[in-house]
matplotlib code that plots the C-alpha trace (Angstrom):
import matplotlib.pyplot as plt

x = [-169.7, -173.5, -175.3, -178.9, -178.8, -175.0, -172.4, -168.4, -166.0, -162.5, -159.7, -158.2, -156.5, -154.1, -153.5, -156.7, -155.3, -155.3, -159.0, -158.1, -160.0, -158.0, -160.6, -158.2, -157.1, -158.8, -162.3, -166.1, -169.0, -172.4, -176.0, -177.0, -178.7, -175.6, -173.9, -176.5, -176.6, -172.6, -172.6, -175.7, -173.5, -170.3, -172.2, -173.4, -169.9, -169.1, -171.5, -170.8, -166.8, -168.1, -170.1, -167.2, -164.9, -166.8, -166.7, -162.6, -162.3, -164.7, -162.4, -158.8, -159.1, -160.7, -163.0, -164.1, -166.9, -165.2, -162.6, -165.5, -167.0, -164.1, -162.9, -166.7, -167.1, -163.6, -164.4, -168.3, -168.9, -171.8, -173.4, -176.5, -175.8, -177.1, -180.5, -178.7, -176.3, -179.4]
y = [8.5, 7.0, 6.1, 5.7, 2.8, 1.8, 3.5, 3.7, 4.0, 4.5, 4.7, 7.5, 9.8, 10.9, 14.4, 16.7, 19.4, 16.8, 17.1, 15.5, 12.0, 8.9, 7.4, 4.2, 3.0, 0.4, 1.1, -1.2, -0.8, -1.5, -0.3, 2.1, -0.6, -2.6, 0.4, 1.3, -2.5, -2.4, 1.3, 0.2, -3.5, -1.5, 0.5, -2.7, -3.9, -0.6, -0.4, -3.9, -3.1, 0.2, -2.2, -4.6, -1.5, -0.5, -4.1, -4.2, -0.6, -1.3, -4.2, -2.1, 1.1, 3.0, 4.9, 2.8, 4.9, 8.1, 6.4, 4.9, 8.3, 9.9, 7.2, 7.4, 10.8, 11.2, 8.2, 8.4, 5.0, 4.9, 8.4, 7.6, 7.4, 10.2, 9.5, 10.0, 7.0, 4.6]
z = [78.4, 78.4, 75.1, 76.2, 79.3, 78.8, 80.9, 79.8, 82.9, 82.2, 84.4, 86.3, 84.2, 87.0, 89.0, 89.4, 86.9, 83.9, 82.7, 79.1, 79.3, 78.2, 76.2, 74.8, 78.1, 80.3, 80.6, 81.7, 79.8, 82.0, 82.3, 84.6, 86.8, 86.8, 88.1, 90.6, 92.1, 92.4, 94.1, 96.6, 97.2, 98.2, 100.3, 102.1, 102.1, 103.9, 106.0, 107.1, 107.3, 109.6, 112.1, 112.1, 113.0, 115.6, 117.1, 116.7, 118.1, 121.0, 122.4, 120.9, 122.6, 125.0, 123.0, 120.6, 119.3, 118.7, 116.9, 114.5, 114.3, 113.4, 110.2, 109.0, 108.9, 107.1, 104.4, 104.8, 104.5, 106.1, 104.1, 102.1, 98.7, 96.3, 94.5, 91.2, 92.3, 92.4]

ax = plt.figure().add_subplot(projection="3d")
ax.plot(x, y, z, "-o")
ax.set_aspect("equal")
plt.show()
């Protein structure tokens, strides 16, 4: 829910099928910004956790980049993020 710049986040409701928003349960309120700087910071962080993959996978296995490849492109860690997430 958004009421001008504030931003309500609540909690998983469970299983795809159940659309029916919780709207009691655990929940943040934030501005947009806020939300924008935390989604660009865990991006960092994933980036980061990517290059530090790639490290651990180079000395692990014997093809260290495909392995890299391969989790990035399932979890896209490294993807740039959408312009409507900053």
């Amino acid at each position: 829910m958004s009421i001008g710049d504030r931003i309500t986040v609540w909690q998983d409701t469970g299983p795809p099928e159940n659309h029916a928003p919780i709207l009691s349960g655990p929940h943040i309120t934030l501005t947009r910004t806020h939300l924008a700087d935390l989604l660009q910071g865990v991006h960092r962080d994933l980036t980061a956790f990517t290059t530090a993959l790639a490290a651990w996978a180079e000395r692990q296995t014997t093809n260290g980049p495909a392995l890299t490849a391969t989790i990035d492109a399932a979890f896209a860690f490294t993807a740039p993020l959408p312009p409507s997430a900053i």
